[in-house]
Every structure is written in C-alpha cells, then in structure tokens.
Backbone as JSON, one array per atom type, in Angstrom:
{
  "sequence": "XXXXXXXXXXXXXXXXXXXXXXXXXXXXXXXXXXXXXXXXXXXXXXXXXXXXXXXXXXXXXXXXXXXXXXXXXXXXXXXXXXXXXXXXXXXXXXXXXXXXXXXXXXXXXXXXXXXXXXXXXXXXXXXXXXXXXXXXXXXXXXXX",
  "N": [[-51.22, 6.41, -34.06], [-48.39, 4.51, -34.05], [-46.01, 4.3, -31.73], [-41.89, 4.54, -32.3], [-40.45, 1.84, -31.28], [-37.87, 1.74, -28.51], [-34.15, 1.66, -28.8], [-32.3, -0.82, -27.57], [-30.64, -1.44, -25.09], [-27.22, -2.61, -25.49], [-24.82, -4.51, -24.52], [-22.14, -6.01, -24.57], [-18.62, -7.94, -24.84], [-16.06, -7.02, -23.11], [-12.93, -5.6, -23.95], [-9.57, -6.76, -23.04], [-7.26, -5.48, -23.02], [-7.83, -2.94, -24.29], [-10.12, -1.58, -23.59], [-9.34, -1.72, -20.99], [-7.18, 0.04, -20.42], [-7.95, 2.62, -20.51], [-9.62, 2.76, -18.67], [-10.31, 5.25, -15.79], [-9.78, 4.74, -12.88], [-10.89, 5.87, -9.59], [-9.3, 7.33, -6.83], [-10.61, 6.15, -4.51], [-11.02, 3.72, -5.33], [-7.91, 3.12, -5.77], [-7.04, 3.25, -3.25], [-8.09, 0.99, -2.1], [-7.96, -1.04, -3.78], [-5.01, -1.15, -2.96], [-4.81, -1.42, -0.39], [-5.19, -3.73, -0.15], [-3.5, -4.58, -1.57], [-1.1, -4.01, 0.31], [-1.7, -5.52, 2.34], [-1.25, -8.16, 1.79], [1.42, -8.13, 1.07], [2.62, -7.52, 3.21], [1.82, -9.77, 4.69], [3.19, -11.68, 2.84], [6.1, -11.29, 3.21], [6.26, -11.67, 6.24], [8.53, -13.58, 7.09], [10.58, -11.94, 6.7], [9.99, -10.34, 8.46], [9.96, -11.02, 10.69], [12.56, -12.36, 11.54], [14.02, -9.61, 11.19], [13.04, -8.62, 14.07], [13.6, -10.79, 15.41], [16.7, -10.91, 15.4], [17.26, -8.27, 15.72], [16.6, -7.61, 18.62], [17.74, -9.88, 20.16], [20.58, -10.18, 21.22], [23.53, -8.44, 21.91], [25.5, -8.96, 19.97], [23.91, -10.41, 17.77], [22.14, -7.96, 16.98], [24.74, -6.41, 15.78], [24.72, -7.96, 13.88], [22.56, -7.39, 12.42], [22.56, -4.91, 11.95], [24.44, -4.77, 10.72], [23.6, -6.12, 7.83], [21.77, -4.16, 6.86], [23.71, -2.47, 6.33], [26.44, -3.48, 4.72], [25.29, -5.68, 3.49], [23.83, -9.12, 2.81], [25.08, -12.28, 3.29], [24.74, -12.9, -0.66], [22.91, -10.75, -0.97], [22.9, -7.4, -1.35], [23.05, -4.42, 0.39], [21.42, -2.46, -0.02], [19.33, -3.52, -1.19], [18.76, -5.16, 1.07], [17.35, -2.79, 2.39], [15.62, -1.61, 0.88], [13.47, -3.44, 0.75], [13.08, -3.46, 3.31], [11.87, -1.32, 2.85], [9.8, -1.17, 1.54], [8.04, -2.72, 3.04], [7.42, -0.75, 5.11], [6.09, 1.15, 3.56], [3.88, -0.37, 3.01], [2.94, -1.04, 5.94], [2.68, 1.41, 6.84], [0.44, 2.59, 5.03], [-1.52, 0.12, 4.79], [-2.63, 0.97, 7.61], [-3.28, 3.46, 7.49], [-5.28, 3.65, 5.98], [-7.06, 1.59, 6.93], [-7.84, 2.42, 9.21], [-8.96, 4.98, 7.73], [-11.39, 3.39, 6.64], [-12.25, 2.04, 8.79], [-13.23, 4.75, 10.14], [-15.07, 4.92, 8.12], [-16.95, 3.13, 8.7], [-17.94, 3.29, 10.99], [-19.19, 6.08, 11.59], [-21.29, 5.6, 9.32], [-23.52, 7.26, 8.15], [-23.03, 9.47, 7.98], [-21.13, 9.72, 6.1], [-20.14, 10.81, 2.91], [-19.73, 11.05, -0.47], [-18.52, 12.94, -1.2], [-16.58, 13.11, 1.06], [-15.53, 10.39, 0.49], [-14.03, 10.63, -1.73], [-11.96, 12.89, -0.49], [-10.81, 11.65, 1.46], [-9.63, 9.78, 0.53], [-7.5, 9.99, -1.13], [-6.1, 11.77, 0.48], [-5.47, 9.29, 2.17], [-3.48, 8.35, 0.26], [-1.58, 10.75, -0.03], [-0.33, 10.89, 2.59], [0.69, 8.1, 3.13], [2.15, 8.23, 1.11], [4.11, 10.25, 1.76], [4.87, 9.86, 4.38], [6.21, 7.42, 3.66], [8.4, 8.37, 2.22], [9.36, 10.42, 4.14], [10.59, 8.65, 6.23], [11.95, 6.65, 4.57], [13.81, 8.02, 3.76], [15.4, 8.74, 6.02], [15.72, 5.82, 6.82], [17.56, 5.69, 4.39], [20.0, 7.19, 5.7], [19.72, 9.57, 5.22], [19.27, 11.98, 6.79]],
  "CA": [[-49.87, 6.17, -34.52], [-47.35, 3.79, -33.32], [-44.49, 4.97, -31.73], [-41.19, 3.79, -32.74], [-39.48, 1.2, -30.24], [-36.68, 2.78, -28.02], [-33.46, 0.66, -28.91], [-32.35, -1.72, -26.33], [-28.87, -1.4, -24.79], [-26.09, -3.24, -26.46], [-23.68, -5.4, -24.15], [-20.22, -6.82, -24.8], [-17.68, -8.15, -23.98], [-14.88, -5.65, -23.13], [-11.63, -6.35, -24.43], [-8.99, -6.36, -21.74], [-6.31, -4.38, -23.82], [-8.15, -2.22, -25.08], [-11.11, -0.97, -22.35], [-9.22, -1.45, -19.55], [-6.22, 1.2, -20.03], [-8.27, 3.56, -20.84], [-10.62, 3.42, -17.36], [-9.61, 5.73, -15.09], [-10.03, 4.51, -11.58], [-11.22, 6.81, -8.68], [-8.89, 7.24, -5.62], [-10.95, 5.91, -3.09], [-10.63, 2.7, -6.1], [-7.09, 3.09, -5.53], [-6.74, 2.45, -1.88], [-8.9, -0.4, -1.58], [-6.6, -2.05, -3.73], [-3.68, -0.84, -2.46], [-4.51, -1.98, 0.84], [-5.61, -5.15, -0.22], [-1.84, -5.28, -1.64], [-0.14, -4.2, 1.17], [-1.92, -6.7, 3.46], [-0.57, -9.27, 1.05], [2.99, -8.11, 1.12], [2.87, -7.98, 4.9], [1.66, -11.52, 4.83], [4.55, -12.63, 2.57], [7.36, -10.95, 4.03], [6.12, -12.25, 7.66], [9.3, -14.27, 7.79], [11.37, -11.21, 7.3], [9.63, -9.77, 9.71], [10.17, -11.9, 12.21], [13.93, -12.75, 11.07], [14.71, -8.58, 11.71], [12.92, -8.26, 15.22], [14.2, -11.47, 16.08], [17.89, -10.26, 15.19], [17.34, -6.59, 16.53], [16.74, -7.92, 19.92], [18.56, -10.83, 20.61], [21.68, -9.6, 21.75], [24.32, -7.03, 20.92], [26.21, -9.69, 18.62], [22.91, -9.85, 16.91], [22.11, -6.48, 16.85], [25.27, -5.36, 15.09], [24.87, -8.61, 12.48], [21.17, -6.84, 11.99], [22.86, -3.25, 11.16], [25.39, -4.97, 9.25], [23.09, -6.79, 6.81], [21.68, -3.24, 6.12], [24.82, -1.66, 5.65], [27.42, -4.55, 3.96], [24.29, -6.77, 3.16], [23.5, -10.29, 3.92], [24.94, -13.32, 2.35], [24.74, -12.67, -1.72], [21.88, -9.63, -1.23], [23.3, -6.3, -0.71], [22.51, -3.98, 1.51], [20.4, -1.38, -0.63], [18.55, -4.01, -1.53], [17.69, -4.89, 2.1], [16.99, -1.69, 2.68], [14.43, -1.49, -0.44], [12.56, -4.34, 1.25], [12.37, -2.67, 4.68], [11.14, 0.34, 2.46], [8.32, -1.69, 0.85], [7.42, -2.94, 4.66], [7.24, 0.42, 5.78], [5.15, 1.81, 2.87], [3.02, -1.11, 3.14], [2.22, -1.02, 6.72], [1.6, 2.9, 6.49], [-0.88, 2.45, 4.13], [-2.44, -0.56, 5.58], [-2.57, 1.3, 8.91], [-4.03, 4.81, 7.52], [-6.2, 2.95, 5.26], [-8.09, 0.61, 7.77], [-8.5, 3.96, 9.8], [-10.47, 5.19, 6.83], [-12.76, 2.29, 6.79], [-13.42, 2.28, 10.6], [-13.97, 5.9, 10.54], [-16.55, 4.77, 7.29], [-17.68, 1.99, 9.1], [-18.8, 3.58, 12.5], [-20.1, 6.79, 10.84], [-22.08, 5.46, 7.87], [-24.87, 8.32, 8.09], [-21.99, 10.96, 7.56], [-20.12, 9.58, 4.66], [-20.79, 11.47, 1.66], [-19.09, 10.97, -1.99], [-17.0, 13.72, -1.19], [-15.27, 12.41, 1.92], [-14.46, 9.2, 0.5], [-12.67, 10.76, -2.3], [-11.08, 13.54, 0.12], [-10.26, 11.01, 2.67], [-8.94, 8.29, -0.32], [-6.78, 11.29, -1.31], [-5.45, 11.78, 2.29], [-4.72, 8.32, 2.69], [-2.57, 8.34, -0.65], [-0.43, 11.18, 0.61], [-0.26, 11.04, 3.64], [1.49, 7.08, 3.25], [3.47, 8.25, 0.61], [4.93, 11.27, 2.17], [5.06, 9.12, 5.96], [7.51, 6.55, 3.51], [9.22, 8.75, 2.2], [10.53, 10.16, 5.57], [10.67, 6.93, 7.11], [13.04, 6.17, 3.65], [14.55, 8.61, 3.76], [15.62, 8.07, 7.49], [16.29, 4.47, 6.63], [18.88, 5.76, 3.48], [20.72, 8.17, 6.08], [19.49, 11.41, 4.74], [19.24, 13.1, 8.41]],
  "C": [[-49.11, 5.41, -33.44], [-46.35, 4.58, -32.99], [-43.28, 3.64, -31.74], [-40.42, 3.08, -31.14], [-38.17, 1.59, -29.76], [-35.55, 1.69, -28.34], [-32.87, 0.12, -27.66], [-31.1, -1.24, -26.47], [-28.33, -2.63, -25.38], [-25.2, -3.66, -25.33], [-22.86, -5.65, -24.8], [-19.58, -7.18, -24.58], [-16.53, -7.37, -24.01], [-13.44, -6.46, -23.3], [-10.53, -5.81, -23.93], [-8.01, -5.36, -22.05], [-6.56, -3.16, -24.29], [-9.15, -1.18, -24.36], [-10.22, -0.8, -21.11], [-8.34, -0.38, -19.04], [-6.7, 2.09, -19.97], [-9.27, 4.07, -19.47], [-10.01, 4.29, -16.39], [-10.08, 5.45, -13.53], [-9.95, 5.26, -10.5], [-9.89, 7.03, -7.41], [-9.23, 6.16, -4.49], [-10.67, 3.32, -3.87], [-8.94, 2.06, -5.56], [-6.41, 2.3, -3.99], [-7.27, 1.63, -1.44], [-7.98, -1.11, -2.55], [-5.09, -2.18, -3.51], [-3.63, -1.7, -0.93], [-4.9, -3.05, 0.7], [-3.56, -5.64, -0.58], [-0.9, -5.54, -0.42], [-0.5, -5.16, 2.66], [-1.55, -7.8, 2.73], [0.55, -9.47, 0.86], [3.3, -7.69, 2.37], [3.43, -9.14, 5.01], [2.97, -12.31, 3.97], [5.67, -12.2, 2.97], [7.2, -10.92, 5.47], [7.37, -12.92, 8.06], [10.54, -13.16, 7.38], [11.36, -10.52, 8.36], [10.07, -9.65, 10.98], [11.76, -11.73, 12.05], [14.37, -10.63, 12.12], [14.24, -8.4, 13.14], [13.62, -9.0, 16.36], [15.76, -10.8, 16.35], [17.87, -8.73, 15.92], [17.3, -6.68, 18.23], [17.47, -8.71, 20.98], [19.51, -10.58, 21.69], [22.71, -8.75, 21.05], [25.37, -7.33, 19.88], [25.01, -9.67, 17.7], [22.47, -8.88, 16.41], [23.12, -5.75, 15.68], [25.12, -6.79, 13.76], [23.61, -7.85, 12.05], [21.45, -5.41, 11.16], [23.64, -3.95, 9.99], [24.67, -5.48, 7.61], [22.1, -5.65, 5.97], [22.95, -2.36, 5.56], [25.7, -2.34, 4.46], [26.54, -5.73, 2.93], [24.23, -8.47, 4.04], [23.6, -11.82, 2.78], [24.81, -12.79, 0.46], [24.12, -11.02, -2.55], [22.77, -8.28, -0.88], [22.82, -5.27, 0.11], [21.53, -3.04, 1.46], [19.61, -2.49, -0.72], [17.56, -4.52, -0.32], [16.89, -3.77, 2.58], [15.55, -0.92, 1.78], [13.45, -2.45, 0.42], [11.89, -3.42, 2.63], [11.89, -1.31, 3.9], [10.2, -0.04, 2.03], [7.82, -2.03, 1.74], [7.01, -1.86, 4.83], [6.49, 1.22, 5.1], [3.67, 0.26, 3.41], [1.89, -1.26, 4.43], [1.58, 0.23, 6.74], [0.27, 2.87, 5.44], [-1.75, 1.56, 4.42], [-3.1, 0.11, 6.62], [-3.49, 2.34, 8.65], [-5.45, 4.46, 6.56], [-7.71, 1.84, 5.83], [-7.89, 1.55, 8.79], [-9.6, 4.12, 9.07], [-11.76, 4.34, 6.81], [-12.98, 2.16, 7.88], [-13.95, 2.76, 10.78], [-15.43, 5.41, 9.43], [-17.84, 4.2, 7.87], [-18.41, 2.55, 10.8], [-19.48, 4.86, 12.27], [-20.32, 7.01, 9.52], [-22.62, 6.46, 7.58], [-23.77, 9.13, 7.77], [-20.95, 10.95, 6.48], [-20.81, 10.14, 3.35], [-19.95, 10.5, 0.79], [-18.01, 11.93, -1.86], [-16.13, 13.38, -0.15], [-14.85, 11.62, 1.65], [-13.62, 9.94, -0.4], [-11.84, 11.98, -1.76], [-10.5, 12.6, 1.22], [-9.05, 10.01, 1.94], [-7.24, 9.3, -0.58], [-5.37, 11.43, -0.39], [-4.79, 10.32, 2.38], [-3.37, 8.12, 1.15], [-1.25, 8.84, 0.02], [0.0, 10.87, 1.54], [0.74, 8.86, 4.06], [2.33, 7.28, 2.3], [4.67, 9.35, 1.07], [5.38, 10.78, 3.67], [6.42, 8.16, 5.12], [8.38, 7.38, 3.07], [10.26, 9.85, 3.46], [10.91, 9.76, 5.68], [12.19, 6.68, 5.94], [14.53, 7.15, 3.6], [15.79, 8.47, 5.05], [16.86, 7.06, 7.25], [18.05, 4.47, 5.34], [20.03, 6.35, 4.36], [20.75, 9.24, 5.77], [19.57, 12.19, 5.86], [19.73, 11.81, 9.21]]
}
C-alpha cells in the first residue's frame, strides 16, 4: 500500500492590515526597535542639542535666555512644548544608554544568555527607561 502524500505547506502573502495587528511582538522585539528609534531621534535633534549646551554655558546672559525659553518659551514655541522635546531627549537617551548596556552585556557573555534573560533583561530595560523619564520629567515639569 501506498501511503498518502503529507500536504505541503501553503505560503502567502500576508496582508499588512490584517496579519500585522494582530502579531504580538516580544519585549526583547520591542527594545531593539526602540533603540533603533531613539538613536534616530538623538541624531535629529543633534542641533538642539547642541543649541541648549551651547546656551547653558555660554554665559549668565545666556544661561537665563536658556531657562527662559523653558519657562516663557522661545520665539513662537512655548515653553511646555520645549520642555516635551527635552522630555523625548531624555527618554531617548535613557533607553539608548540602558539598552546598548543590554547588548554589551549579550555581546561579551554569549555562552550565558538564555531565552529567559533576554526577555527579563528586555523587560528591565523597558522599565527601568520609562520610570528613569519619568523622574527626570517629572524634575524637568517642577514636581520636586
């Protein structure tokens, strides 16, 4: 007797509306593109960057136009709104920062990375930059 032929897998093309909400993406998923973002919104807000350290240092006429443009604002922008920016800096680098930790520590002990440390470590780096901005924001609003 013949046996019956096993059926072959079935391909497709996945339909972006429709497959893709529904995937649920891992953590450790999460912070690899997170930190891919926030090294990208570094890189474009480089010339605020510069603009506030420049201004913060300068001198003490500079200095208080630097507070002022968080407090009164700056030109048309108001001053929450700078203050939103320096809060997306400050999440951004935290998470860059605790994030390319994680991958060093991955990257210099390979042999000891399981499946469960990346997603307890991916985890860790979540909180641990969202609860660092929200200090930091907090801070930055005048809460303490």
């Amino acid at each position: 007797m013949t046996e019956p032929a096993s059926k072959r897998p079935e391909f497709r093309n996945i339909n972006a509306f429709k497959d893709l909400p529904t995937y649920r993406l891992p953590a450790a998923g999460w912070v690899s593109i997170l930190h891919r973002v926030s090294g990208v919104l570094m890189f474009i807000l480089l010339p605020f960057i510069i603009w506030m350290f420049d201004t913060s240092i300068s001198s003490e006429l500079s200095f208080a136009r630097f507070t002022s443009a968080f407090n009164q604002g700056l030109g048309w922008l108001p001053g929450w709104f700078i203050k939103l920016v320096a809060l997306a800096l400050i999440w951004a680098f935290l998470h860059h920062f605790i994030a390319g930790l994680r991958h060093l520590w991955m990257d210099v002990s390979h042999t000891a990375v399981t499946m469960q440390f990346g997603m307890t470590s991916a985890r860790v780096t979540l909180v641990a930059s969202v609860l660092l901005t929200l200090l930091l924001g907090a801070k930055l609003f005048g809460a303490y």
